[in-house]
C-alpha positions in Angstrom: 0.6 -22.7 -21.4 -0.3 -19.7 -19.6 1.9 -17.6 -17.3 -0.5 -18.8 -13.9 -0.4 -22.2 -14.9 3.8 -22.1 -15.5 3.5 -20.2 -12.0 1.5 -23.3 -10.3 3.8 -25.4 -12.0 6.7 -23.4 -10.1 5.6 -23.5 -7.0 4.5 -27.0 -6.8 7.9 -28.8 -8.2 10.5 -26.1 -6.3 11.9 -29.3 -4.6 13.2 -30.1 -8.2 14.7 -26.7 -8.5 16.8 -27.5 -5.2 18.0 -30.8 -6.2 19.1 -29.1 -9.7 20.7 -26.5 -8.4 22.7 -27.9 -5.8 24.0 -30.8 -8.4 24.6 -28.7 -10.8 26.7 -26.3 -8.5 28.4 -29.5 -7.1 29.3 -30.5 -10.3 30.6 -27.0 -11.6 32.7 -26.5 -8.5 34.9 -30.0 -9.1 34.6 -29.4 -13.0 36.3 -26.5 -12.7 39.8 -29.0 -12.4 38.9 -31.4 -14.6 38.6 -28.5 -17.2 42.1 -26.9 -16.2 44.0 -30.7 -16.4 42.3 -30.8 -20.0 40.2 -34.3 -18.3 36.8 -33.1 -19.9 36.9 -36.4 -21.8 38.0 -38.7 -18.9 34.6 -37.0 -17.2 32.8 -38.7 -19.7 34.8 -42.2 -19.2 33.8 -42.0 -15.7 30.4 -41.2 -16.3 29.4 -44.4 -18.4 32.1 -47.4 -16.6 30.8 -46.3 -13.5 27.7 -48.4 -15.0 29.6 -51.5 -14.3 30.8 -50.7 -10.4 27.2 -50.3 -9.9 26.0 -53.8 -11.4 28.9 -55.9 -9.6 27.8 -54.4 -6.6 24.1 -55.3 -7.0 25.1 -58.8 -7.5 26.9 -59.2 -4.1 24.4 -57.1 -1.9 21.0 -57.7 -4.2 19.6 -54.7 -3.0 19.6 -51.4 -5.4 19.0 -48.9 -2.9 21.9 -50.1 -1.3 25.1 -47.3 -0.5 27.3 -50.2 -1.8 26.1 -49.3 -5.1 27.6 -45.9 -4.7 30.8 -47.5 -3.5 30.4 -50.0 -6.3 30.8 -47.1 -9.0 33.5 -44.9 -7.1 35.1 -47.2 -7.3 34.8 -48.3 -10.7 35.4 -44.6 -11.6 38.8 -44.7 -10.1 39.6 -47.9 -11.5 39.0 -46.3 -15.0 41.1 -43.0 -14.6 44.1 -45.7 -13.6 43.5 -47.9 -16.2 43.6 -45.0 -19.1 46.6 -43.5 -17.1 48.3 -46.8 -17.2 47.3 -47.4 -20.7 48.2 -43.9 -22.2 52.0 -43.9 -19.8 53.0 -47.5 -22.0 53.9 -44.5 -24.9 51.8 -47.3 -27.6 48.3 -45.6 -27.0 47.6 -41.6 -26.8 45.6 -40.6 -23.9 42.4 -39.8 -25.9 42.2 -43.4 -27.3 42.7 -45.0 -24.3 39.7 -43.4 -23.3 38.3 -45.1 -26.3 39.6 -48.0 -25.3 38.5 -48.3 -21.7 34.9 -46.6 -21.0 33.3 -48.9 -24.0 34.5 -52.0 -22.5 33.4 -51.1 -19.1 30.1 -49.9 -20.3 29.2 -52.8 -22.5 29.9 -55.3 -20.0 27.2 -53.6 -17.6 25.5 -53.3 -20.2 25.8 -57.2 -21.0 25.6 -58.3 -17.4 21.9 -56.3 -16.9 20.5 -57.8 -19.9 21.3 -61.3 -19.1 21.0 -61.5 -14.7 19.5 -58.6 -13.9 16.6 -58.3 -16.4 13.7 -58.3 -13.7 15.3 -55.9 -11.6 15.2 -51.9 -11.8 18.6 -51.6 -12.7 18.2 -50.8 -16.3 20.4 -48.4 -18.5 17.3 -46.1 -18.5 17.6 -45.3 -15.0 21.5 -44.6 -14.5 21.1 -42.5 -18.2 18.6 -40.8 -18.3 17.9 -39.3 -14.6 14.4 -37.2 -14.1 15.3 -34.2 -11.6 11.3 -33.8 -11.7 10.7 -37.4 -10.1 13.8 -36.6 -7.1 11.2 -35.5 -4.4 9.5 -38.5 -4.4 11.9 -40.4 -2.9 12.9 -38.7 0.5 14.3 -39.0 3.8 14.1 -37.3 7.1 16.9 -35.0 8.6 16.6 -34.1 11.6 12.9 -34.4 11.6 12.5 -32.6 8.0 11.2 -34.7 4.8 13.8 -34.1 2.1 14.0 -35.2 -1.5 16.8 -37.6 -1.1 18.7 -37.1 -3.7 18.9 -33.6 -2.4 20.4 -34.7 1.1 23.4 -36.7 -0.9 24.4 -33.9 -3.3 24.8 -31.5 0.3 26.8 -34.2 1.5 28.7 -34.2 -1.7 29.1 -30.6 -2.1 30.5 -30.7 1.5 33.0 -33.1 0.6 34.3 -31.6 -2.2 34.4 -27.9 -0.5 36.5 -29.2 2.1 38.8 -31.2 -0.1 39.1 -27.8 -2.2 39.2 -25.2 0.8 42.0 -27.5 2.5 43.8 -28.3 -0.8 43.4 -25.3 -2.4 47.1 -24.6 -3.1 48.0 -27.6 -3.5 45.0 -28.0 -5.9 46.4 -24.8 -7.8 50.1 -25.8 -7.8 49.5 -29.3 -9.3 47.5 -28.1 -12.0 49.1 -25.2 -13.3 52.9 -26.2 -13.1 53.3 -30.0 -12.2 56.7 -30.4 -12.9 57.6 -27.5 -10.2 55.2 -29.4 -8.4 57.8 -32.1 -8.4 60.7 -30.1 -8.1 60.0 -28.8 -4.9 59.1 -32.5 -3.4 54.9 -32.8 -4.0 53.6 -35.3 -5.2 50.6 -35.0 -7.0 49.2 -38.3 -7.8 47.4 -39.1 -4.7 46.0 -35.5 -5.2 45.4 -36.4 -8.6 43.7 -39.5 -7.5 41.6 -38.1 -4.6 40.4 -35.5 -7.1 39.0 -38.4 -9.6 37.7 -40.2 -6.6 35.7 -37.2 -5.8 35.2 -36.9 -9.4 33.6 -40.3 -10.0 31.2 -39.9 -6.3 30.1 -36.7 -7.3 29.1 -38.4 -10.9 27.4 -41.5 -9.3 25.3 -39.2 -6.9 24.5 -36.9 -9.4 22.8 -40.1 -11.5 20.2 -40.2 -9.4 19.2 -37.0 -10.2 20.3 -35.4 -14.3 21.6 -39.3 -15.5 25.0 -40.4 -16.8 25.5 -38.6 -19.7 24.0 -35.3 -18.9 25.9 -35.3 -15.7 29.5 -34.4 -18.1 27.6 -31.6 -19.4 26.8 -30.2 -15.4 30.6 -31.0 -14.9 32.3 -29.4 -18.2 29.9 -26.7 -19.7 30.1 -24.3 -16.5 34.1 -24.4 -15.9 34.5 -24.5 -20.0 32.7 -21.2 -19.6 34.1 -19.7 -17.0 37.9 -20.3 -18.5 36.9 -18.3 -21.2 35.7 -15.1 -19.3 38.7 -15.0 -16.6 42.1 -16.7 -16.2 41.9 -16.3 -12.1 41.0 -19.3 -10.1 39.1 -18.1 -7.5 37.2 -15.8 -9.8 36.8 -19.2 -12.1 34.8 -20.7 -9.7 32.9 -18.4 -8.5 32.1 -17.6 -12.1 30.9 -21.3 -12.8 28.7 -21.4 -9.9 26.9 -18.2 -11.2 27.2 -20.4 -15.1 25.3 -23.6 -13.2 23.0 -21.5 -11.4 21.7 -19.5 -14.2 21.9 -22.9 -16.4 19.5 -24.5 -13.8 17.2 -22.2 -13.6 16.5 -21.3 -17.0 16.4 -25.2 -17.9 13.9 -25.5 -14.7 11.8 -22.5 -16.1 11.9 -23.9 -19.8 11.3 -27.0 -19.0 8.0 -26.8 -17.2 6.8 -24.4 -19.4 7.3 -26.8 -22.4 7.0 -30.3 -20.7 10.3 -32.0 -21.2 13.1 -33.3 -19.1 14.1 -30.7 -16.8 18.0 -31.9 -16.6 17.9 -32.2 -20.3 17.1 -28.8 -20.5 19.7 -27.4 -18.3 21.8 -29.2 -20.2 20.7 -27.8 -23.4 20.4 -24.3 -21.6 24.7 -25.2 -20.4 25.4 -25.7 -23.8 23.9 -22.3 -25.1 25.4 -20.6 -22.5 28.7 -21.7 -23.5 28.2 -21.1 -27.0 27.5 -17.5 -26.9 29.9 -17.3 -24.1 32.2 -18.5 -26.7 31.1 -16.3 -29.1 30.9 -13.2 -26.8 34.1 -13.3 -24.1 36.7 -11.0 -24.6 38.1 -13.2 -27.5 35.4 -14.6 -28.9 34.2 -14.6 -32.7 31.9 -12.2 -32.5 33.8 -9.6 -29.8 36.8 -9.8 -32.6 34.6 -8.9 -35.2 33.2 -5.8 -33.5 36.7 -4.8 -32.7 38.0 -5.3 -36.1 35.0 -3.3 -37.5 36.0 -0.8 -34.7 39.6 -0.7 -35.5 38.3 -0.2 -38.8 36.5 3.1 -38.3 39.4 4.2 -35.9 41.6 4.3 -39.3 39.6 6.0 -41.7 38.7 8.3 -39.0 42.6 9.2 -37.7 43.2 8.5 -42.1 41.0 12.2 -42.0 42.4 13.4 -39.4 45.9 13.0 -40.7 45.4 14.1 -44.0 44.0 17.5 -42.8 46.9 18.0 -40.4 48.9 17.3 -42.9 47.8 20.5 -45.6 46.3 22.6 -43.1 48.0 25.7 -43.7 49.5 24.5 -46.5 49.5 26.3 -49.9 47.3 23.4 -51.5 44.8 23.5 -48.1 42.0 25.0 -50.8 42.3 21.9 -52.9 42.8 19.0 -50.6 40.6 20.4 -47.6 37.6 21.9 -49.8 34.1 20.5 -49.0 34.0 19.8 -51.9 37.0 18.6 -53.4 38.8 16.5 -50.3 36.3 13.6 -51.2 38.5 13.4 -54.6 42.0 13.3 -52.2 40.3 10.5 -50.2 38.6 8.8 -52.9 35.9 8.2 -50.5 32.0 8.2 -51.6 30.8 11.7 -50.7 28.0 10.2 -48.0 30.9 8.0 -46.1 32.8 11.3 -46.6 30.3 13.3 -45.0 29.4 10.9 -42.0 32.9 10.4 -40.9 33.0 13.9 -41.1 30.1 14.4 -38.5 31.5 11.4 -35.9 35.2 13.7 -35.8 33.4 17.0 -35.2 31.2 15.2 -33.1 34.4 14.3 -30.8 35.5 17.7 -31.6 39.0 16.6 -33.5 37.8 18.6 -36.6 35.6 22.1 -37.3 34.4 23.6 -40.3 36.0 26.6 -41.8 32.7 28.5 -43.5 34.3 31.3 -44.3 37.1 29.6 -46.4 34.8 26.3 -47.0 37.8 24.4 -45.4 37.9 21.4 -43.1 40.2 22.2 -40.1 41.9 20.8 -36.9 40.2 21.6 -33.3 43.3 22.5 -30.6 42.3 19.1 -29.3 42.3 17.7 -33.4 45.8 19.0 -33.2 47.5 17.6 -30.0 45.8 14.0 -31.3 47.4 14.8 -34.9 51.3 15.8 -33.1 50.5 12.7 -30.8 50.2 10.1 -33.5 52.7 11.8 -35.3 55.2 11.6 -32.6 54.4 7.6 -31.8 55.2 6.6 -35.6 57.9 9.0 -35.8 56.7 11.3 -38.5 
């Protein structure tokens, strides 16, 4: 595909870009909790039982572009963060099994109840699953006179919700999650906070179907707050970081996605979970960042390891011996071209000179106050 034709492609789908961005930074923002209360996998729960609101509600109002539907599956989503809370609190079942327990029975009796009543209709697992953010403007809706994808109108009225909730309940938000039991010491209570934030949890979710599916909607939730945990401890700065994660995640699935012809929200997806693994790899203890500062740490040692040993016989009757050019390689036992080129990086920070009259290695003044410095700090 050439670059003009990924261009046309661009500017003739930018609709989907708005309705991916916009769920994806919906999603980020209330993700940011879920990742803090360590409820990444009751994201998931919700997600897939949801499935179920949404079928129970089709058979009482028979009509799928119904807002009873979204109710339908709110609802539902609540009813499955009570049920694993109520499950897990009976001390026989851990959390994460309850989880288990209660999303796969949920899901399979949707499942169950589309294949046997609701065969003919366009309720299928296909459509809550596997959402198409490329097919979103095609089914719009006017406000205030404009045509707009709908699914982009509902994620606005989402991401409104949720703003206000956190803006107003932003201490309260921040109390309850980082210390619950002085939470309760000081008279809150956080379980109709804890509540309202899975009920804005689950809506978010069910909108969001519409538009990146069930399951990729846990990775638009998890992967940007995951990431931004890991580059700062600060809430505020946390979600302002995951926005930037979910913004850059959308638009480099959007881009990607076009240019090779796949599902866009699969992409961002893909593109979240990429982001997060060299985020994980990179941030300030990742894999990778400890590695470069172990090799760094490293250097630091044989470098202040030559320093110390020529502060140590400078001007010493043996200084000929153990700081010859030619013989201090024996002292070190160091290969004579490692020798050498930490050699060049200490003159090059000027701790260290070369004596050509005497052939010696030798101390700068600065070589010197470094040399009394570390000296002093280990008590030498």
């Amino acid at each position: 595909m050439s670059w003009n034709t990924l261009w046309e492609l661009i500017q003739s789908s930018y609709e989907s870009l708005g309705v991916l961005l916009i769920t994806a930074i919906t999603c980020a923002l209330i993700g940011n909790f879920l990742v803090l209360r360590k409820l990444s996998m009751v994201s998931d729960a919700i997600s897939h039982s949801v499935l179920l609101g949404i079928v129970l509600a089709f058979f009482i109002v028979r009509d799928v572009s119904s807002p009873w539907l979204i109710a339908g599956a709110a609802l539902f989503g609540v009813l499955t963060v009570f049920s694993v809370e109520m499950l897990s609190e009976t001390g026989l079942v851990k959390s994460d099994d309850a989880v288990g327990i209660v999303f796969p029975l949920f899901f399979s009796l949707a499942v169950i109840l589309i294949t046997k009543y609701a065969r003919n209709v366009h309720l299928d697992t296909d459509m809550v699953l596997m959402g198409e953010v490329i097919m979103a403007p095609l089914y719009r809706m006017s406000v205030f006179g404009i045509s707009l994808p709908r699914a982009f109108v509902q994620m606005c009225v989402i991401f409104l919700f949720n703003m206000v909730f956190m803006v107003t309940f932003f201490k309260e938000l921040k109390l309850s999650t980082f210390d619950e039991n002085f939470a309760a010491t000081i008279g809150f209570s956080s379980v109709i906070l804890y509540y309202a934030l899975m009920s804005l949890s689950s809506l978010t979710a069910v909108v969001a179907f519409d538009a990146v599916g069930a399951i990729l909607v846990v990775s638009f939730l998890i992967a940007p707050g995951a990431c931004a945990y890991l580059v700062t401890k600060d809430l505020k700065q946390m979600l302002w970081v995951s926005v930037l994660y979910a913004v850059a995640n959308s638009v480099i699935g959007y881009i990607l996605a076009l240019y090779f012809q796949v599902s866009m929200s699969g992409m961002a997806a893909t593109a979240a979970g990429v982001t997060f693994f060299f985020t994980f790899l990179f941030h300030r203890e990742g894999l990778i960042t400890l590695l470069i500062l172990q090799q760094r740490r490293k250097k630091e040692f044989y470098l202040d390891l030559m320093m110390m040993h020529i502060g140590n016989h400078m001007h010493h009757f043996d200084e000929q011996r153990e700081l010859g050019l030619t013989s201090i390689q024996k002292h070190l036992n160091w290969k004579q071209e490692i020798l050498e080129k930490r050699g060049r990086e200490l003159m090059k920070r000027g701790i260290i000179y070369v004596d050509r009259e005497k052939k010696l290695y030798r101390l700068t003044q600065k070589g010197v106050k470094k040399y009394e410095m570390i000296k002093s700090e280990y008590g030498m």
